[in-house]
N, C-alpha and C positions, 0 to 999 in steps of 0.2 A: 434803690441800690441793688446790684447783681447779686445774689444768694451765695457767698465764700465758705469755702469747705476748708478745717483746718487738715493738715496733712502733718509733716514732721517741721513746718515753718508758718510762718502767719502767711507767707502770699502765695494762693491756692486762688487759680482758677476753673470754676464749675466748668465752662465751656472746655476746655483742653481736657479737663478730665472725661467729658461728657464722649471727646471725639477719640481719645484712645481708649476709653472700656472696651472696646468689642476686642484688641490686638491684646487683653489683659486677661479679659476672659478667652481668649484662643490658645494660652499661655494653659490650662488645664491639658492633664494628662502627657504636659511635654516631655521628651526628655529630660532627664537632671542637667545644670552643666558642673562641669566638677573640674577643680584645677588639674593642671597636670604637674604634677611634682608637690613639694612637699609645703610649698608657699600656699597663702589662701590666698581668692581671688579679693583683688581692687575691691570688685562691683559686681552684682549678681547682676543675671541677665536680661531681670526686669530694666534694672537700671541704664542696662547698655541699649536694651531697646526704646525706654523714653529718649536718651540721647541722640539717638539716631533718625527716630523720628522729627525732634525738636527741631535737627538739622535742615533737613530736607522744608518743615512745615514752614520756619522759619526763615529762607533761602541764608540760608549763612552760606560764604564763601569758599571756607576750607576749613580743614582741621585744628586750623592756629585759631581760626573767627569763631568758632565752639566752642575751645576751651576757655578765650578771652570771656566770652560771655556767660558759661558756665561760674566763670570767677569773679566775674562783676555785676552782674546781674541780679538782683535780690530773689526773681521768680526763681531763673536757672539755677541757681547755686541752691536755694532750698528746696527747690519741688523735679529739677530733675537732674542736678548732677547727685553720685552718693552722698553719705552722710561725710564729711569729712572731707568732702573733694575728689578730683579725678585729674593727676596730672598727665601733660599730652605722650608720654610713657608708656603708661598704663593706659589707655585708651586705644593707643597705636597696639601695641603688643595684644589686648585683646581682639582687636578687630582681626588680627592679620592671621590669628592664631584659632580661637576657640568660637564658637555659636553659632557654626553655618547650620550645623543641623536645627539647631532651637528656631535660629530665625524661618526657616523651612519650615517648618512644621508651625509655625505663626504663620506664614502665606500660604500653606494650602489653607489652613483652617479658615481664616477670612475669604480666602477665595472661594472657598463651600459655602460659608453664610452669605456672603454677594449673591453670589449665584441662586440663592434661596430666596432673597428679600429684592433683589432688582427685578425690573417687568422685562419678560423677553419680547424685545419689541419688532422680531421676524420670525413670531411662528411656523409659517406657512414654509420658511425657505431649509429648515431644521437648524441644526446645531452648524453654526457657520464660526472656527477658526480664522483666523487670518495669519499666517505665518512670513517672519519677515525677520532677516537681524538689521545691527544696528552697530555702526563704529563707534568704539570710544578713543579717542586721544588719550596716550599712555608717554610717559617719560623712556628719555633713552637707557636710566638705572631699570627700565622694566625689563628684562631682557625676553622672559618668557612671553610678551605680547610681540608675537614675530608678524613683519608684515611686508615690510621692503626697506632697501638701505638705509642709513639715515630716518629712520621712521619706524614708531613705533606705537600699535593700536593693538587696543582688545574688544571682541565681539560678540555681543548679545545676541540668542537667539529666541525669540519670544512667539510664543501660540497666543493669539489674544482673540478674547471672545466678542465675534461679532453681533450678538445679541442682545448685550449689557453694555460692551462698551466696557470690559475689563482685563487687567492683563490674566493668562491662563496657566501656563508655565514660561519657567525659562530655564537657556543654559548656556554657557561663555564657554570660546575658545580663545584662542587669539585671532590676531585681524584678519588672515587666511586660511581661517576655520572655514568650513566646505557647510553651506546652508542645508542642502537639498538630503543630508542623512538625517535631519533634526525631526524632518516631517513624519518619520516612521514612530521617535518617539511623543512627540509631543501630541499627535494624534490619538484620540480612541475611537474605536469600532463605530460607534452613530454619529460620529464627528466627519463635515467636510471641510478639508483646509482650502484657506481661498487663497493663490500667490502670485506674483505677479511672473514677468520671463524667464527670471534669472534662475525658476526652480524648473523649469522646461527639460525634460531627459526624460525619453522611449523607456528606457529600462525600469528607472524607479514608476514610472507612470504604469507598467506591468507588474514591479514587486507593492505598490499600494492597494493592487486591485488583489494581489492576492493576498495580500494583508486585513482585505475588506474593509479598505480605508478607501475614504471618499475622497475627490478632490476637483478643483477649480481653478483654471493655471492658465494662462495667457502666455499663446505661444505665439512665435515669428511667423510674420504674414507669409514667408515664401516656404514654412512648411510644407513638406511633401504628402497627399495626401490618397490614399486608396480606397475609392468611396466603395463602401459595402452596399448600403442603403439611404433614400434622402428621408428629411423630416417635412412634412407639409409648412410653406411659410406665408404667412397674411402677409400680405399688399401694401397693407399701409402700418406694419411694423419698424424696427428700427432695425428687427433680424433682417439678415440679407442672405443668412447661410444657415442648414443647419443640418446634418448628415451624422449617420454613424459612421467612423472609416478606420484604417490601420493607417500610423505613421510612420513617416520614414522610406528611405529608400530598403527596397529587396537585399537581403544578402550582407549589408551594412548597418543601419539602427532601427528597424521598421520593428515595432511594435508588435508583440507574440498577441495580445488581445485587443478587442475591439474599443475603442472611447470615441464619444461623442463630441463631434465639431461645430459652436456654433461660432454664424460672424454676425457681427454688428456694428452699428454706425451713428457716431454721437458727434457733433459738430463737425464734421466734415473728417473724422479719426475713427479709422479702423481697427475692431479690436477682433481675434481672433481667440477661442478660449477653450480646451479641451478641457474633458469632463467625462466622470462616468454615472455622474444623477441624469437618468435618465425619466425622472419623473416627476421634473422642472417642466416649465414650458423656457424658451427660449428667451422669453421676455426675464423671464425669474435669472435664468442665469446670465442677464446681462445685469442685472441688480444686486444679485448675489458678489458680481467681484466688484461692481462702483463701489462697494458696502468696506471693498480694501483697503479703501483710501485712509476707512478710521485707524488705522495702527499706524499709520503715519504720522496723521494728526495727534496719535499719541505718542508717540515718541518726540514728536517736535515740543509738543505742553510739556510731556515729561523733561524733558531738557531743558526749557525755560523758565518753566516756574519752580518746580520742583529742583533743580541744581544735582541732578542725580548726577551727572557727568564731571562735575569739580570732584576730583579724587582727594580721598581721605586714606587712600590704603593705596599702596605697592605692589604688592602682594596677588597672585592670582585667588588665592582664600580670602584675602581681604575684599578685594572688587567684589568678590559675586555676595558678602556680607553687605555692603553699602548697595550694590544693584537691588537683594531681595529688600531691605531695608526701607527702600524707596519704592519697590512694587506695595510693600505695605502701607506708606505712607497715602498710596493710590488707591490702594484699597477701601483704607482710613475715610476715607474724601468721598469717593465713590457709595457708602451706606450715609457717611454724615447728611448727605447734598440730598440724597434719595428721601433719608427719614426726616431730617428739618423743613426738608423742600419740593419733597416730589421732583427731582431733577437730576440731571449727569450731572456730575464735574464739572464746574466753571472757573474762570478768575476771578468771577465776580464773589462768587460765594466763600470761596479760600479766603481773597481779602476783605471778605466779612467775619469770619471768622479769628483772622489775625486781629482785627479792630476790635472785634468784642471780646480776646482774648485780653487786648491791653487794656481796655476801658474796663475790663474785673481786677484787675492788677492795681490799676490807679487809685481805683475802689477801696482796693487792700491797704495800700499804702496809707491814702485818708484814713483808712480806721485804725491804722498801725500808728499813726501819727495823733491821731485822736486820744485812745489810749492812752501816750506817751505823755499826752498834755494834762492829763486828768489824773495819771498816774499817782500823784505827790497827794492829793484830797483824797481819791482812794484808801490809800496806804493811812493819811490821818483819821479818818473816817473808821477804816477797822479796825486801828488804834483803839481809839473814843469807844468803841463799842464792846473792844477785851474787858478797859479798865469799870465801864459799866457793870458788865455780866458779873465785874470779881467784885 
């Protein structure tokens, strides 16, 4: 039988508790949360943050598939709604309103220990970002997710590290939020952001150089190019180009400093990619951006398995609560998978761990049930044994 922990109910499972320790101990030296006004809070923000997780680990639907199962549930109701309940009120109102900071300060600090216990598995090419946003589908009551008529989205913009395979930072605007300013923040100084076209712009590719921000950008084959100087390129490489030069036309967008141009050729598809590492070989930086692909692939897993994109909040303070909530959740997944397994993030290991969630619950229940049966001999038993001792 699975090892049960009792908690403030009989059905406690070791493994759930096993896979949120690290998001509890992150919870050190956080900010306080404190109500605002003279009411106490529902729920402390331990508690908003197992719910939140529970959500995501457990693909629940929406807000209403939470609380139903927060309320009928025997695990949920004892081990991770409050003591007394959480109606969807009080849940909405906290989400929309209070813990953006706390939950902040729970994803850097995971993102610090990741970063610490994961193996970085591209030494050689350095600290490789990948910067990219991401639409969320928003109600037309949203008003502040502004995007186009009749429509209405809000947009993620995430740094995610190419090394580990974890998210890095993030930050929302709405759907026509402008990507290409994000790069200045999300970046630091030993960091190269890797992005596909749509971050392509002369200027900012001159304000990151003097930011002494790295970068790696696939730009439009019919750029305009002014070669300075070339790079030597092997024969039988996949490089086909590769020069230092100034972009752009004279007098209109050409580029005040120098970046480096290489091209290449992978199934019969030309990629063009400016850059200012210049102490790649050409091969590296055609590796470096195929490497972009994985923020894609995580945002698509993130959206499928995890359910982060079913809104529980309205609210532009609410979203970016439920977004960090769910980078945490990724987080979560991301040490479990590594320290259980030696491995990334799979589905295979999530839905291992939902099964050994419930197969410790069932456990519970048997011994909950056991008990109950034994109960009434118990009770006679240290009866017989008072009137003995008197």
């Amino acid at each position: 039988m699975s090892r049960l922990l009792k908690a403030h109910g009989i059905y406690h499972s070791l493994s759930f508790t096993t896979f949120i320790a690290p998001a509890i101990e992150a919870m050190a030296n956080m900010p306080q949360l404190e109500s605002r006004g003279n009411r106490p809070l529902k729920m402390n923000f331990e508690d908003h943050l197992k719910m939140l997780i529970f959500f995501h680990l457990e693909e629940h639907k929406s807000a209403e598939h939470l609380m139903q199962v927060l309320q009928e549930d025997e695990f949920a109701r004892n081990e991770i709604a409050p003591e007394g309940g959480i109606k969807k009120s009080s849940f909405s109102e906290a989400t929309n309103n209070r813990g953006i900071e706390q939950f902040m300060h729970v994803f850097q600090a995971l993102q610090s220990k990741a970063r610490a216990v994961l193996p970085n598995s591209h030494p050689d090419l350095g600290n490789l970002v990948a910067i990219d946003g991401s639409l969320i589908d928003a109600t037309l009551s949203m008003y502040w997710a502004d995007y186009r008529k009749n429509s209405k989205k809000a947009k993620v913009h995430v740094g995610f590290d190419l090394n580990r395979s974890i998210p890095r930072k993030i930050y929302m605007t709405d759907g026509k939020g402008g990507e290409r300013p994000f790069v200045s923040k999300i970046l630091s100084e030993d960091e190269t952001g890797v992005m596909d076209r749509g971050y392509q712009c002369h200027k900012r590719f001159d304000l990151w150089q003097e930011e002494n921000k790295f970068f790696i950008c696939r730009i439009k084959a019919g750029t305009k190019k002014k070669v300075i100087r070339t790079n030597p390129v092997m024969s039988d490489s996949i490089v086909f180009y590769d020069a230092v030069v100034k972009l752009g036309t004279v007098g209109v967008n050409m580029t005040e400093n120098e970046v480096r141009v290489v091209g290449y050729e992978v199934d019969g598809v030309k990629f063009w990619i400016a850059t200012n590492r210049h102490d790649l070989s050409g091969e590296q930086i055609a590796t470096a951006y195929k490497l972009r692909w994985d923020i894609e692939n995580f945002f698509a897993w993130w959206k499928r398995h995890l359910k982060v994109y079913h809104l529980i909040a309205r609210s532009e303070y609410g979203l970016m609560v439920q977004m960090l909530s769910g980078l945490i959740t990724y987080l979560l997944l991301a040490i479990y998978c590594h320290e259980k397994h030696n491995e990334k993030v799979s589905i295979k290991r999530v839905r291992e761990l939902r099964i050994q969630i419930q197969n410790e619950l069932r456990a519970s229940d048997c011994l909950k049930k056991d008990l109950s049966d034994h109960l009434p001999d118990i009770k006679e038993h240290g009866m017989s044994y008072a009137k003995a001792r008197t």
